[in-house]
C-alpha distance (Angstrom), angle and dihedral (degrees) to the residues before:
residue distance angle dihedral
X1 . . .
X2 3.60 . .
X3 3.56 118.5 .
X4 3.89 124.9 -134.8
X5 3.72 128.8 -111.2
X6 3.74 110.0 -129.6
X7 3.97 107.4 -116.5
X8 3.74 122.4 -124.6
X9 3.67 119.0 -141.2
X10 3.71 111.0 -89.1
X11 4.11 93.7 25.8
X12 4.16 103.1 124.9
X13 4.00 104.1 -128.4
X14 3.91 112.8 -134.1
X15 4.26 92.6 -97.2
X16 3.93 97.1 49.2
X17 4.17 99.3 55.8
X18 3.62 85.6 114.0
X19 3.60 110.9 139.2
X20 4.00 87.2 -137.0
X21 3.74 80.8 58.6
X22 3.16 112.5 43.1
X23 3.99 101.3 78.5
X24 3.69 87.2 44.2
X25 4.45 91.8 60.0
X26 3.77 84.0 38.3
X27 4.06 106.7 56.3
X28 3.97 116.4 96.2
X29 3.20 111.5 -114.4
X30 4.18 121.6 -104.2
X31 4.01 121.9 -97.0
X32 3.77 106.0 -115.6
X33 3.81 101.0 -111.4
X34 3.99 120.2 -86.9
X35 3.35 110.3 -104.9
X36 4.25 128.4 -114.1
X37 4.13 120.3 -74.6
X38 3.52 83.1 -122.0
X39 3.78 143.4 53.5
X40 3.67 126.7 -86.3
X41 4.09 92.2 -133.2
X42 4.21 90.8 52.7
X43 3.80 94.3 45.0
X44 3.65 104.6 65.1
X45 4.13 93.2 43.4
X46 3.93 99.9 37.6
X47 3.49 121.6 84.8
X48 3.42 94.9 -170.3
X49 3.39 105.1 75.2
X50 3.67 101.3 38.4
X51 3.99 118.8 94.1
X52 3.88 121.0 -91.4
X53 3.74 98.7 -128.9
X54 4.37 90.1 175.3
X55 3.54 139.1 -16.6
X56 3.83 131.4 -81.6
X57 3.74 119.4 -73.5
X58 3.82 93.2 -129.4
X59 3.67 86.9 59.9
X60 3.93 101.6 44.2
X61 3.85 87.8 68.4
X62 3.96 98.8 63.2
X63 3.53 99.9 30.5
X64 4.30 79.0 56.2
X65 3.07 96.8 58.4
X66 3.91 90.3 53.2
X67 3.53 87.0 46.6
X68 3.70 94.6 58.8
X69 3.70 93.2 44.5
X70 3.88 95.1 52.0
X71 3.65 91.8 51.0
X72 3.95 94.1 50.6
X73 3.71 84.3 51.7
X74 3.70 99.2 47.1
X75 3.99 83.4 47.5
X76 3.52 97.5 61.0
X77 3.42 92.4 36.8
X78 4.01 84.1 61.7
X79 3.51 91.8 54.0
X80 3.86 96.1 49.7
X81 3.90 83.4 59.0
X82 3.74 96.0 40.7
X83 3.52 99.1 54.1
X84 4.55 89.9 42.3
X85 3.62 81.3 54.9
X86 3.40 104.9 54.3
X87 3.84 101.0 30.8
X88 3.94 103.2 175.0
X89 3.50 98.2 2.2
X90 4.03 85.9 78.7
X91 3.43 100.4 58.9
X92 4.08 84.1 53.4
X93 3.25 93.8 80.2
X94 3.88 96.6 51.6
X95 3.65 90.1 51.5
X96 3.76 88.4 51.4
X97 3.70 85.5 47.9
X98 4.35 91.2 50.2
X99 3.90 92.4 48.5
X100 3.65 97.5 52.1
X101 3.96 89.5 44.6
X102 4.04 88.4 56.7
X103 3.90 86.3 42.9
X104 4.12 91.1 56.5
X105 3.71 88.9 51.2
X106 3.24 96.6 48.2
X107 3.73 92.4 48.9
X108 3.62 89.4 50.3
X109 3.76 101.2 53.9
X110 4.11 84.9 52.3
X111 3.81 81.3 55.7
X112 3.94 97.4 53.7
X113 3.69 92.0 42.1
X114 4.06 96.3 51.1
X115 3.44 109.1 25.1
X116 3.51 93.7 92.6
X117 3.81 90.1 51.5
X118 3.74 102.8 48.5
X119 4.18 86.3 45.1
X120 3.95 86.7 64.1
X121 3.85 101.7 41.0
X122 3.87 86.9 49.4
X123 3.92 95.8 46.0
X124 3.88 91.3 44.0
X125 3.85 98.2 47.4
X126 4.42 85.5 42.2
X127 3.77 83.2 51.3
X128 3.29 109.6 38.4
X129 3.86 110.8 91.4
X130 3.74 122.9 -159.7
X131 3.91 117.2 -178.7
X132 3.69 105.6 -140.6
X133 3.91 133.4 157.9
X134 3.61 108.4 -125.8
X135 4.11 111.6 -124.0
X136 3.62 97.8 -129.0
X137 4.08 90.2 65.2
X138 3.18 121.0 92.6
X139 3.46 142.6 -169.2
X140 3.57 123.9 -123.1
X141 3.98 115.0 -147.8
């Protein structure tokens, strides 16, 4: 009987010379990860040494409020510069806005006054049926 070589770690054996294999046998194998600067007991009770990930809740209210108050402030400073930028071009748009007001009541009243009108044209020519043969037919004979 023939006696078997020990195998050394990383030697293929005969079944696994797969190519799909292969790389698998070959890779090193992974360091176990180092382990944390500090001790497991002081990490789960000390505050200090875990990451801040926001602030307090006691001091999100307050510093809200601020918040809030600096953005209203910014806003209207914002408009202050928008409207000394644009001088005459701002009040543009709110004739633009007038004209087309007077233009929708305009087109309204034309509404009231021929609604009634167009309602009986278009249900008496709808209506209206006029037997007629159409001149492209023709009749074969």
């Amino acid at each position: 009987a023939r006696r078997r070589r020990p195998q050394r770690l990383g030697q293929l054996t005969r079944g696994s010379r797969s190519s799909r294999l292969r790389p698998l046998r070959w890779a090193p194998e992974r360091p176990p990860p180092p382990p944390p600067p500090w001790p497991a007991s002081r990490r789960a009770s000390s505050s200090c040494c875990r990451p801040r990930s926001a602030p307090p809740r006691r001091c999100r209210r307050p510093a809200s409020a601020e918040i809030e108050q600096y953005r209203l402030q910014r806003e209207k400073e914002f408009k202050a510069k928008e409207a000394a930028a644009l001088g005459s071009h701002g009040s543009c748009s709110t004739e633009v806005e007038k004209e087309t007001q007077e233009k929708m009541t305009i087109l309204q009243t034309y509404f009231q006054q021929n609604r009634d009108e167009v309602l009986d044209n278009l249900l008496a020519f709808v209506c209206d049926i006029r037997p007629e043969i159409h001149e492209n037919y023709r009749i074969n004979g």
